[in-house]
N, C-alpha and C positions, 0 to 999 in steps of 0.2 A: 504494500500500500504506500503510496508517493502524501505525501505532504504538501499541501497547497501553498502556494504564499501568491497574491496578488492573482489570482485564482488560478495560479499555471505551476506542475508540482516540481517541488525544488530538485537542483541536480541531485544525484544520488552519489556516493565519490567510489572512484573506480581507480583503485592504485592507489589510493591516499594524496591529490593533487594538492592536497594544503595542510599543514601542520603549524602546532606551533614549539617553540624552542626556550627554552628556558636557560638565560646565559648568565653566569656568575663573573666577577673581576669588576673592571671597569664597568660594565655595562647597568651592574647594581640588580642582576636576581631579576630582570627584565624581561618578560615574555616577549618574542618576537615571532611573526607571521614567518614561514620558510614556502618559497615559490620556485616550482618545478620551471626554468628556463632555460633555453640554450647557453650554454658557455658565452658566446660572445654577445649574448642580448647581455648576459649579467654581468661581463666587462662594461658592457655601453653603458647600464645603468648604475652604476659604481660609478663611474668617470662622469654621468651626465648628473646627478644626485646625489653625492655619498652623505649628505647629511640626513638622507631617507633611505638607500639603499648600503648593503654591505655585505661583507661573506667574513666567515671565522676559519681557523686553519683545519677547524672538523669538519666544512662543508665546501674548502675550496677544490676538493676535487670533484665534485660532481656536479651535476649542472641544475643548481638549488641557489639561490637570493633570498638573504633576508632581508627584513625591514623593520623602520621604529614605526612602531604604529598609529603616537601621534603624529608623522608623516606622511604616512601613508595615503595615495586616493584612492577612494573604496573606486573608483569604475575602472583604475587601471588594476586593481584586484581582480573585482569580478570580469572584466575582460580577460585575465589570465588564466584564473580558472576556471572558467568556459572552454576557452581555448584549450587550455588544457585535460578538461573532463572531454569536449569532443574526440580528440586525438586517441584516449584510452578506451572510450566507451566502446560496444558493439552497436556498426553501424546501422541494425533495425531499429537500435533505440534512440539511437541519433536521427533518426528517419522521423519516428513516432514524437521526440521532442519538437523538431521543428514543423508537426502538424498542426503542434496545440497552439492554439492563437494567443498573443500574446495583450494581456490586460493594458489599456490606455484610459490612465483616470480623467 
């Protein structure tokens, strides 16, 4: 059973496309957002933002970005994790998500 929200039901996550991280040191015991990206998008956005984006020496091998989350914009979040729930989903249910019409208040 799916979960409505704005009457169209929420992604369901496939692979875990979002986490969050709990970092000690400087960062002060800070939850942060971790976002499934290419390697070089999470270069660009490290050099284009690092006062929003970053990466720790635990996640700089993989192609994962984190974030502060008073930084963060929720649309280029949820663009991400669309993007990225598309990519992992199976494609009938990618099919059947973009049948359901989307709520405009």
């Amino acid at each position: 059973m799916s979960i409505l929200v704005r009457h169209k039901p929420v992604l369901k996550p496939v692979l875990e496309p979002f986490c969050l991280c709990r970092l000690s040191g400087r960062n002060g015991g800070q939850f942060s957002p971790v976002f499934k990206v290419p390697f070089e998008e999470r270069d660009h956005l490290i050099e284009m933002d690092p006062d929003t984006f970053f990466t720790t020496d635990h996640h700089r091998p993989h192609q994962l970005v984190l974030a502060r989350p008073e930084r963060l914009d929720l649309e280029w979040a949820r663009e991400n994790l669309t993007r990225v729930w598309r990519a992992q989903a199976k494609k009938a249910v990618v099919k059947a998500w973009d049948a359901i019409p989307s709520f405009s208040p």
